[in-house]
N, C-alpha and C positions, 0 to 999 in steps of 0.2 A: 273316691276321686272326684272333685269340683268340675264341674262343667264350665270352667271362666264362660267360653264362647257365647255361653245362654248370654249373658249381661249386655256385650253389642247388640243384641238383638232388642233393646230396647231403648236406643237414645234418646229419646224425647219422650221422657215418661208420660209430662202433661199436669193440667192441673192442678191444685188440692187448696187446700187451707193454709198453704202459706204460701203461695204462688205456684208460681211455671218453676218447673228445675229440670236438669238434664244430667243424664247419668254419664262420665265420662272413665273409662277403666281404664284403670293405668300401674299395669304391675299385674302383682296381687291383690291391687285392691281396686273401689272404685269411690272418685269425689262424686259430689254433686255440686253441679253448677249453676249458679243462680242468674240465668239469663238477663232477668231485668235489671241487673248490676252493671255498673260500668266497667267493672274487676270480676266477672263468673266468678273464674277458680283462685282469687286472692284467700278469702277465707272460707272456702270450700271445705265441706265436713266432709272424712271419709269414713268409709267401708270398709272394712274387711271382712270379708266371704265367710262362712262360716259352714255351709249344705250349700244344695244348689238353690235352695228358697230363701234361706237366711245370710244375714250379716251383722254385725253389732258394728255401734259406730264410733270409732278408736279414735276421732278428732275432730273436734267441732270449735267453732270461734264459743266464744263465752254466753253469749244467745242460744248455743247450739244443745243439743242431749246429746252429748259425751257417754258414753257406755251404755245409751238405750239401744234395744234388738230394731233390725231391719226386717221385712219380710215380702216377698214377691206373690200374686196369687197368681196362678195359670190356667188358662180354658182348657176344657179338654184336648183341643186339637193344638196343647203346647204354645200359643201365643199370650204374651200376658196381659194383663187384666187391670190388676190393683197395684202399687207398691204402697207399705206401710213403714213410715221415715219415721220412729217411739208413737206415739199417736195422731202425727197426721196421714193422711189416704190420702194417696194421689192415683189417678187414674189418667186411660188414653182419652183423648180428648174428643174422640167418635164416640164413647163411652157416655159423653154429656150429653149432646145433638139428638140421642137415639131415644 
């Protein structure tokens, strides 16, 4: 059974190597939203859930990785940490500062 609920639990992922994005869940699945855009969720890649740690990403604009794996990492005390969007890492942004 999925845990959707985990996923609110992180909206504002934070950082990485391709900017700022934000997870936005909506269904069964979840976009991401490219805050420094004037349109976030115009061409917003998504998610589809896959475990409670993964998801492969079922729609991406043409820039995007179309069918690379998702992956979330979590601390022990269940908050998360990392998201990995095919190979970029994004993290919380306390994560940077520390």
């Amino acid at each position: 059974m999925l845990r959707l609920a985990r996923v609110p639990r992180w909206p504002a992922t934070g950082p990485g190597g391709g900017g700022v994005i934000d997870l936005v869940p909506l269904g069964e699945c979840v976009l991401v939203a490219t805050p420094d855009t004037l349109t976030p969720l115009a061409d917003a890649t998504e998610i589809t859930i896959t475990s409670d740690e993964e998801g492969r990403m079922t729609g991406a604009d043409g820039f995007g990785s179309f069918g690379e794996s998702v992956r979330r990492v979590f601390a022990n005390d269940d908050s998360p940490v990392r998201l990995w969007l095919a190979g970029e890492e994004y993290v919380r942004e306390e994560a940077l500062v520390a």
